[in-house]
C-alpha positions as a LaTeX table, in Angstrom:
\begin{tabular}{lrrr}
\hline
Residue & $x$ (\AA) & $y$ (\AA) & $z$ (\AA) \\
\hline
Unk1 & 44.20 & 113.21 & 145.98 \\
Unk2 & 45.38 & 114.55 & 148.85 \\
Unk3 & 47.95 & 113.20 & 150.24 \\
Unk4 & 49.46 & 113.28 & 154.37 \\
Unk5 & 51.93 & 111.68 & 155.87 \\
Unk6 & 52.40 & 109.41 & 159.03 \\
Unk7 & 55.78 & 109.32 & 160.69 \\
Unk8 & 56.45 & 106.31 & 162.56 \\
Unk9 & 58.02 & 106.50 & 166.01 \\
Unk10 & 60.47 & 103.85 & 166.62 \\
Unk11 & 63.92 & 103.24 & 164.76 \\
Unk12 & 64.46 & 99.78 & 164.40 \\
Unk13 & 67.16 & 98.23 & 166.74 \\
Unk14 & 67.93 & 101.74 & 168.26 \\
Unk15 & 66.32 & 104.57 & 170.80 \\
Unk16 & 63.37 & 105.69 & 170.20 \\
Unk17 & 63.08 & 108.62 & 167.93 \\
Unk18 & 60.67 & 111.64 & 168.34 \\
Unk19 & 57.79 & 110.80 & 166.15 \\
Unk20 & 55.71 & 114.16 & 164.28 \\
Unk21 & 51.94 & 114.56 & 164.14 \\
Unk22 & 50.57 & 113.98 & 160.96 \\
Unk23 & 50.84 & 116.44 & 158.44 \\
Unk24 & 50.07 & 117.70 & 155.39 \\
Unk25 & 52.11 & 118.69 & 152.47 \\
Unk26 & 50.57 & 121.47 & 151.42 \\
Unk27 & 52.57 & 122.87 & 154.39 \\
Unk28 & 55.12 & 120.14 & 154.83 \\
Unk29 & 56.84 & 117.55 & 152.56 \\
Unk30 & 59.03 & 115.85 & 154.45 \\
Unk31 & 58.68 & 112.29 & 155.39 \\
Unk32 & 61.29 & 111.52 & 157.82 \\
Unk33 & 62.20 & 114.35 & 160.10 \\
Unk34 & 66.11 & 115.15 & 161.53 \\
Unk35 & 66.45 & 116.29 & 165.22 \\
Unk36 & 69.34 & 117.12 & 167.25 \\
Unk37 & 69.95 & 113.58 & 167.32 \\
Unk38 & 68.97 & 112.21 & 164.12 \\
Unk39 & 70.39 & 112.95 & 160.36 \\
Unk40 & 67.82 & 111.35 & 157.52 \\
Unk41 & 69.82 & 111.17 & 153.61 \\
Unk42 & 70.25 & 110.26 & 150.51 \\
Unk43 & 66.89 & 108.70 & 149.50 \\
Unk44 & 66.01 & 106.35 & 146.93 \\
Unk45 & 63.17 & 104.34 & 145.77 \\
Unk46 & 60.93 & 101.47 & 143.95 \\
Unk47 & 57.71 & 100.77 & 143.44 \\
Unk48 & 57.04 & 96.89 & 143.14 \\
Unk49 & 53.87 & 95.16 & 143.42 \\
Unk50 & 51.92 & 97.91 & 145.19 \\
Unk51 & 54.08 & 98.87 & 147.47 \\
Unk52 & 56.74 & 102.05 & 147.34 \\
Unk53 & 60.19 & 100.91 & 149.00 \\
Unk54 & 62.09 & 103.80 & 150.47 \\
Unk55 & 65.94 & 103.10 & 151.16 \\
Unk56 & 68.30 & 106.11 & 153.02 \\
Unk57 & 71.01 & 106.93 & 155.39 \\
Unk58 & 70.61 & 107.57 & 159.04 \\
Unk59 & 73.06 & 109.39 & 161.01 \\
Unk60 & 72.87 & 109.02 & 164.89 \\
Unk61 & 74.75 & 108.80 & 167.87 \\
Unk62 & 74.91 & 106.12 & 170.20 \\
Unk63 & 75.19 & 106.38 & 173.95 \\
Unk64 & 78.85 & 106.58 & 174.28 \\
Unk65 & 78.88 & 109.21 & 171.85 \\
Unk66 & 80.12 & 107.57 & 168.73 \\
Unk67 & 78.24 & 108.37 & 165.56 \\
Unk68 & 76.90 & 105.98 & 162.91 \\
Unk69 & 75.95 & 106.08 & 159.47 \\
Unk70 & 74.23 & 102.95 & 158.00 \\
Unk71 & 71.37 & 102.14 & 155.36 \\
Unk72 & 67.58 & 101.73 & 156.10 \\
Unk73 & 64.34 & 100.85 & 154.91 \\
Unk74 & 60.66 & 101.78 & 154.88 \\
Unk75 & 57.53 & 101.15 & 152.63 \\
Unk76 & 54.31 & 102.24 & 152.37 \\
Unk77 & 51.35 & 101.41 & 150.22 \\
Unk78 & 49.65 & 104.95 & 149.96 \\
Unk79 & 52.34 & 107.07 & 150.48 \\
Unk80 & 50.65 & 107.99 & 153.42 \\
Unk81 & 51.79 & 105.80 & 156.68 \\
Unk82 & 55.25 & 104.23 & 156.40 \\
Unk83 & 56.93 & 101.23 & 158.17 \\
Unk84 & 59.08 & 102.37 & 161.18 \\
Unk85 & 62.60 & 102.29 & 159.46 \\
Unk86 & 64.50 & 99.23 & 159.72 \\
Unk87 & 68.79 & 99.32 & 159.72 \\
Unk88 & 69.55 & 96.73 & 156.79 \\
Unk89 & 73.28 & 97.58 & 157.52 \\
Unk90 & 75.85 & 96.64 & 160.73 \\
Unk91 & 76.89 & 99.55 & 162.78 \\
Unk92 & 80.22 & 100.21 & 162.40 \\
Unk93 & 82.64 & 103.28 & 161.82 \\
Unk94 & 85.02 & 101.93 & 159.81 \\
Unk95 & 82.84 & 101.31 & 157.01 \\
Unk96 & 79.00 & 103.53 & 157.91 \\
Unk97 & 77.32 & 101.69 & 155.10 \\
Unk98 & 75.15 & 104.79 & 153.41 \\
Unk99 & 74.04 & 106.53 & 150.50 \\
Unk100 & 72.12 & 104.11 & 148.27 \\
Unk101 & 71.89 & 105.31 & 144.88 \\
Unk102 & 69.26 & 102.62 & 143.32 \\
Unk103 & 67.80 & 99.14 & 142.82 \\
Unk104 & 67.47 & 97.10 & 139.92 \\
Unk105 & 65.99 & 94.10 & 138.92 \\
Unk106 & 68.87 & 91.68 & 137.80 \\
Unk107 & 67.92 & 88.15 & 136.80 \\
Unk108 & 66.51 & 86.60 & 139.90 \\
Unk109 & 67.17 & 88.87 & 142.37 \\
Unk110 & 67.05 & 92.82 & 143.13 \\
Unk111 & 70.17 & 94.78 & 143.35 \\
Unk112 & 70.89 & 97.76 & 145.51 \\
Unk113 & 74.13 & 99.70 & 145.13 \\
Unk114 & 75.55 & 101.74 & 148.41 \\
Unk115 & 78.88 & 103.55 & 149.93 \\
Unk116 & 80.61 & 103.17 & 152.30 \\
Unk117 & 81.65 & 105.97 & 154.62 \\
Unk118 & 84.43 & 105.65 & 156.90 \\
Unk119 & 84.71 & 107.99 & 159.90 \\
Unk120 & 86.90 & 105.71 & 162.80 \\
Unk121 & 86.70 & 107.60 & 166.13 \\
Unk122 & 84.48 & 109.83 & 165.08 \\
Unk123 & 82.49 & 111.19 & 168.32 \\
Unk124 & 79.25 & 113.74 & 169.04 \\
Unk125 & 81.52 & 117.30 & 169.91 \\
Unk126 & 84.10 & 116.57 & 166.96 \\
Unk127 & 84.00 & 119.00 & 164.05 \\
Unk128 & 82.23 & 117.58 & 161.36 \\
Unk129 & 84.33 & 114.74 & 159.38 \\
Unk130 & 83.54 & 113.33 & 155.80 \\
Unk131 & 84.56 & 109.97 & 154.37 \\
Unk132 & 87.61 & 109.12 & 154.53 \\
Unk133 & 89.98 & 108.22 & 151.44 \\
Unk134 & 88.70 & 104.50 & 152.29 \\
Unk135 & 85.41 & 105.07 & 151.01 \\
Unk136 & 84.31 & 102.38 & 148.33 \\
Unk137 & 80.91 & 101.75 & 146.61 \\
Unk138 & 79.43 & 98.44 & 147.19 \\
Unk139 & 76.30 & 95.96 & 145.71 \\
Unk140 & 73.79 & 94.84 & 148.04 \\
Unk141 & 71.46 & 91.47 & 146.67 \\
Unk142 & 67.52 & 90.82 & 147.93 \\
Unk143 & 65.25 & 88.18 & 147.00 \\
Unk144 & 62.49 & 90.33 & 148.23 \\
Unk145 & 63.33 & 93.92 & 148.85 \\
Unk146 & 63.20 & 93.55 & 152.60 \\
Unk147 & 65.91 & 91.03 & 153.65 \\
Unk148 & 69.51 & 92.11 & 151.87 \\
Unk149 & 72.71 & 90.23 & 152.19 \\
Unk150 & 76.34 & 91.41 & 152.94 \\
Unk151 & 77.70 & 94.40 & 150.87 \\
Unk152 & 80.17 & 93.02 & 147.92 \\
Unk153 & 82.17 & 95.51 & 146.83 \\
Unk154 & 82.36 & 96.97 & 143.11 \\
Unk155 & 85.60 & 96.75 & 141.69 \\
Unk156 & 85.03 & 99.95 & 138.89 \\
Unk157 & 88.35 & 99.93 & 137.95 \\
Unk158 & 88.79 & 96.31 & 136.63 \\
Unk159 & 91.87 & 94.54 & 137.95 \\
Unk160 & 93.30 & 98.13 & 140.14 \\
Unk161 & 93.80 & 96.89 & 144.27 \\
Unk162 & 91.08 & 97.44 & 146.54 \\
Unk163 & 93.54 & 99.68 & 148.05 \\
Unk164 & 94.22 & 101.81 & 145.17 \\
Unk165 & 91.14 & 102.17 & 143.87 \\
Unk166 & 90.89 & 106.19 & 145.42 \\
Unk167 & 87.94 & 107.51 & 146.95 \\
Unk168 & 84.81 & 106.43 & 146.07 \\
Unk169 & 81.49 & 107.51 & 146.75 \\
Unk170 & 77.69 & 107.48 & 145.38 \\
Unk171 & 76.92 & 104.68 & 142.68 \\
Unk172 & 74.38 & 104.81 & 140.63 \\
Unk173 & 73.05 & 101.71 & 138.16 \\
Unk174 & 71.24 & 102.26 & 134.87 \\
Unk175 & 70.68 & 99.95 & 131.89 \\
Unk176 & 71.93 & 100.98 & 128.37 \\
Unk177 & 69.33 & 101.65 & 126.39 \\
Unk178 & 71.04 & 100.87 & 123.11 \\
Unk179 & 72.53 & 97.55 & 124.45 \\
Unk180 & 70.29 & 95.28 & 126.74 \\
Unk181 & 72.46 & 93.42 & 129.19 \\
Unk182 & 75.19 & 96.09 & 129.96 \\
Unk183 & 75.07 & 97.90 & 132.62 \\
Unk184 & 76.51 & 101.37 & 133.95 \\
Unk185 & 77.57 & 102.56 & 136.67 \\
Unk186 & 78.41 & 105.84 & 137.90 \\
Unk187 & 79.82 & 107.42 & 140.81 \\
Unk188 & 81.37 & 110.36 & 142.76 \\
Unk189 & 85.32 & 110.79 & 141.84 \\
Unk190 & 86.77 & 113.06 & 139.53 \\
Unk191 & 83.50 & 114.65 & 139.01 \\
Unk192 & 81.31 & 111.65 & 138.01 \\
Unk193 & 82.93 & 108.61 & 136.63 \\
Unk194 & 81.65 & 105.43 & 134.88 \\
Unk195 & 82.39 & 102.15 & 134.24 \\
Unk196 & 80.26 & 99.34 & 132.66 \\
Unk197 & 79.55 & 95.38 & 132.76 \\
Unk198 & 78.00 & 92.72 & 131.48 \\
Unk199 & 77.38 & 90.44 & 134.76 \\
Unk200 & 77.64 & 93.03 & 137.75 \\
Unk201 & 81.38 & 91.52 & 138.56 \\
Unk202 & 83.40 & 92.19 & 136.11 \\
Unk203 & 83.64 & 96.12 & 135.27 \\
Unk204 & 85.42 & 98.38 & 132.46 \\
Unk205 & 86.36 & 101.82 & 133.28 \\
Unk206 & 84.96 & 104.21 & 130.93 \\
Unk207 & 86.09 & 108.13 & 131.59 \\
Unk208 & 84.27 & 110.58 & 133.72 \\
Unk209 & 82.35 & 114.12 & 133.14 \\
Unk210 & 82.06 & 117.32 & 135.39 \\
Unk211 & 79.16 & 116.46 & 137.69 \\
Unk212 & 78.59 & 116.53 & 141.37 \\
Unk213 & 77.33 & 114.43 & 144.40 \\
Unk214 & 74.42 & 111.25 & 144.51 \\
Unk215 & 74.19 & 111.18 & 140.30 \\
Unk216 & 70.27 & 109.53 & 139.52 \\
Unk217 & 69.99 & 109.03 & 135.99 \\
Unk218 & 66.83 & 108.18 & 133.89 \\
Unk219 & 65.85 & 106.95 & 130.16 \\
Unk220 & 63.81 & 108.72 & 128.48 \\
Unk221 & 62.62 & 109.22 & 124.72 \\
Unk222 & 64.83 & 111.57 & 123.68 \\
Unk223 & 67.69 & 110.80 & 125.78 \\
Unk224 & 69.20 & 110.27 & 129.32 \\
Unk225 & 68.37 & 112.85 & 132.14 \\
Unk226 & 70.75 & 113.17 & 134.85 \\
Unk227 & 70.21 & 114.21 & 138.41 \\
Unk228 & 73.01 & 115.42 & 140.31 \\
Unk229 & 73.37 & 117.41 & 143.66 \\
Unk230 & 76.44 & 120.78 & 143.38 \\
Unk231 & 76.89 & 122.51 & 146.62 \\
Unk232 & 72.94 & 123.48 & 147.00 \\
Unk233 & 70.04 & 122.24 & 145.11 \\
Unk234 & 69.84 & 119.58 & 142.59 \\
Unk235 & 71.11 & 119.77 & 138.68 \\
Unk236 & 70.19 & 118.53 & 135.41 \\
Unk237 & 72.14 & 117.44 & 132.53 \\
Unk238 & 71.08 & 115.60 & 129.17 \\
Unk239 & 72.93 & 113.32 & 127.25 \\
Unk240 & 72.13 & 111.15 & 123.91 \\
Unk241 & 74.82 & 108.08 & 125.03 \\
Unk242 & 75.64 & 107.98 & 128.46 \\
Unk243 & 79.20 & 109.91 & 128.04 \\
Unk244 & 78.95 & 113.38 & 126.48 \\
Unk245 & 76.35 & 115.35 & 128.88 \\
Unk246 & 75.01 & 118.83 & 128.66 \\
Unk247 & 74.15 & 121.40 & 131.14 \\
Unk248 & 70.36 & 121.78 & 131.62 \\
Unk249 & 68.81 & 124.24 & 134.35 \\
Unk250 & 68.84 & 123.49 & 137.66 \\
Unk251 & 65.38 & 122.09 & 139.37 \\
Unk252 & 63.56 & 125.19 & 140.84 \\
Unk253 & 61.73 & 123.70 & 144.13 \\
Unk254 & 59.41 & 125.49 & 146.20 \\
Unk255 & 61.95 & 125.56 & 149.14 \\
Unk256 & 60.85 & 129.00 & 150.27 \\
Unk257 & 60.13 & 128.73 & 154.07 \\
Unk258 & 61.82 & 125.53 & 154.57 \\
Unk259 & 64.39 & 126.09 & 157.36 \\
Unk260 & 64.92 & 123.01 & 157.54 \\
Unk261 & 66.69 & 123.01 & 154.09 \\
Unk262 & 68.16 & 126.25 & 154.77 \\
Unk263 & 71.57 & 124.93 & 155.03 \\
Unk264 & 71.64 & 122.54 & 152.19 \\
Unk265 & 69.45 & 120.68 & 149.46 \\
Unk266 & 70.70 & 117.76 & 148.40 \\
Unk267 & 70.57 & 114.18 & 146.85 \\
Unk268 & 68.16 & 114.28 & 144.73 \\
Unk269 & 66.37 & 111.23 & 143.26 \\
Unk270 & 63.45 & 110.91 & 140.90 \\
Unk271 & 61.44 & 107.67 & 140.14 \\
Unk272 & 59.32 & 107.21 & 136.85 \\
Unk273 & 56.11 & 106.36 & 138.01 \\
Unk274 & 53.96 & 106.99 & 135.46 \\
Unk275 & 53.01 & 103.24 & 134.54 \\
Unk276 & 51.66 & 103.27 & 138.53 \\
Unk277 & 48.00 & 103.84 & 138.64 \\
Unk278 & 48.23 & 105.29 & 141.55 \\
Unk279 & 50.44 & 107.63 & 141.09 \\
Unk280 & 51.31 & 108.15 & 137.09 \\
Unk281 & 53.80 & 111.01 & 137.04 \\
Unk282 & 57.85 & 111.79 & 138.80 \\
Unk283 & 58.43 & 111.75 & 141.81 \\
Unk284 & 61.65 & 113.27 & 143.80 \\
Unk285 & 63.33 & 112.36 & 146.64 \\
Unk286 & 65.48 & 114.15 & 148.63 \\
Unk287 & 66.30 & 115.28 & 151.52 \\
Unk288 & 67.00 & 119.16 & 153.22 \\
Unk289 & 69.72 & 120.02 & 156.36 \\
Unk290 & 69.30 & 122.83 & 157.88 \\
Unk291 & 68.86 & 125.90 & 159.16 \\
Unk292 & 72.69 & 125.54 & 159.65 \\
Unk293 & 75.06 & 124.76 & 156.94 \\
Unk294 & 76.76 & 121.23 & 156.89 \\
Unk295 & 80.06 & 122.43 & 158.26 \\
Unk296 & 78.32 & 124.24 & 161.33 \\
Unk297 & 76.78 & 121.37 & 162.27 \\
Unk298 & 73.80 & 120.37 & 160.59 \\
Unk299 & 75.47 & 117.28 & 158.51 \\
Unk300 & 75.11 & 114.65 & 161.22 \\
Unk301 & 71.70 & 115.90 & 162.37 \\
Unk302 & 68.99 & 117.97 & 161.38 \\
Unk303 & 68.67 & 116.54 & 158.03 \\
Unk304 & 64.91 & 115.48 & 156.90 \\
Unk305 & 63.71 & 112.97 & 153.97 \\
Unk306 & 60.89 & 114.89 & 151.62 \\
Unk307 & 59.09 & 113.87 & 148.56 \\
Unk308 & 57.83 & 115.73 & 145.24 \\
Unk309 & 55.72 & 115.27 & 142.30 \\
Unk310 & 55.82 & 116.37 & 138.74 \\
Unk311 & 54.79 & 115.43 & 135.60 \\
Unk312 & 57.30 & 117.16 & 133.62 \\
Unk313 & 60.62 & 117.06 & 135.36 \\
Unk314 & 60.59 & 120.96 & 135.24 \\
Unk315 & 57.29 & 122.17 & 137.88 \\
Unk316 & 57.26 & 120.43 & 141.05 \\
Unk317 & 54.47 & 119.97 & 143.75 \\
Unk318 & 53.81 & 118.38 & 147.14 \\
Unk319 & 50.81 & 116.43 & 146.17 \\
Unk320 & 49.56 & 114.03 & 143.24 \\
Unk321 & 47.26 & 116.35 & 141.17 \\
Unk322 & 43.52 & 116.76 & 141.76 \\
Unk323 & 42.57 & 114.27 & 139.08 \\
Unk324 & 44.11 & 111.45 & 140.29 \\
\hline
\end{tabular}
């Protein structure tokens, strides 16, 4: 199956945004494209009912200058055309909702966890600025996957302030295995920390291990594979309970040629999607800044959303193979 993508044109509730010809991934596999004005990030994604739900960060500039972060959505049915991207999250610098890390299915409702990513003041012609120490991780709630309510945010550390709860970012959500009903979740500080609950509300803090950025964690048969993003590329470690985790190899992608993820590779996420007819293998999501590095430049722009396929974890391609 050969597969080519559509990019839509319009960003929903801003300027337009320069919209690419179609193309195919044999020689391209990105599905949002970065510009001078644009930044696409941290992806993540579901497939429910026929339909693949894409969630990121954008990064853009408004007219006066000031730059936003805040979360978005697409979908497509055939991975083919997407929606035009749709902000889910308010503009404003003191929070820049971003960075989702995943959705789950909890009770009635779908879940979606997020960070926020303060930059106040923070203007087009500043050197690039991170988070500041105010960044928090946050739950977002959907009845349908399109329309999400207010960000709640995740108090890891039990009964700790708001206020001293340190710097936050990346959250990731993944059922234990061994015990139905509680639920982990990780996120960037101190390498990768952890804390689990029973009802989404009320959380333990459980330790940390050595990891880096946008942790994406999956069950499998022998164990839990972890995802995680050092200063280029995406790792792997393994781990039989959720807390002691081993260094695997790193993913080798075929980034050769890609200037546009000269400068960094980053946030990797992979979806099971093997019980999807359609597709039935991984897929990874991630997305590529370049050709500068993040602190020349290319942070708040220039970053494009791509997509991957694999049906081992270990060889990846830009297209479902030729049998399906």
């Amino acid at each position: 199956m050969r597969i080519s993508i559509l990019l839509s044109a319009v960003l929903l509730g801003l300027a337009p945004v320069v919209a690419s010809a179609e193309v195919s991934p044999e020689r391209d596999v990105r599905i949002f494209f970065g510009d001078e004005k644009t930044a696409y990030r941290d992806p993540t994604a579901i497939w429910h009912d026929g339909t693949l739900y894409l969630y990121f960060t954008v990064v853009t500039a408004e007219a006066d200058g000031r730059i936003f972060s805040f979360v978005a959505h697409s979908s497509s049915r055939d991975l083919r055309v997407w929606t035009p991207p749709a902000r889910l999250t308010r503009l404003d610098q003191t929070l820049n909702f971003s960075s989702p890390g995943n959705v789950i299915r909890a009770g009635d409702e779908w879940v979606m966890c997020v960070s926020s990513y303060p930059r106040p003041g923070y203007r087009l012609g500043d050197p690039v600025r991170y988070g500041d120490k105010t960044a928090r991780i946050w739950l977002m709630r959907s009845k349908d996957l399109v329309t999400w309510g207010e960000p709640e945010i995740l108090r890891v550390k039990g009964d700790v302030a708001v206020s001293e709860m340190g710097r936050m970012i990346d959250p990731y959500l993944i059922e234990d295995a061994a015990e139905p009903g509680k639920w982990w979740c990780f996120y960037k500080q101190n390498g990768v920390s952890r804390s689990w609950s029973r009802d989404l509300r009320h959380w333990t803090p459980a330790g940390s291990a050595p990891a880096g950025e946008n942790v994406c964690i999956l069950c499998e048969q022998d164990g839990y594979v972890m995802f995680h993003s050092p200063r280029d590329g995406i790792g792997v470690k393994r781990s039989p309970d959720l807390l002691n985790w081993r260094d695997e190899p790193p993913l080798e992608l075929p980034r050769d040629g890609w200037e546009w993820a000269k400068g960094r590779l980053t946030a990797g996420f992979v979806l099971d999607a093997w019980t999807v007819p359609q597709i039935g293998c991984y897929m990874l999501f991630f997305h590529g800044s370049g050709p500068k590095s993040e602190p020349e430049g290319d942070f708040d722009r220039n970053a494009s959303v791509a997509m991957l396929f694999s049906d081992d974890l270990r060889v990846w391609r830009p297209h479902l193979s030729v049998e399906r």
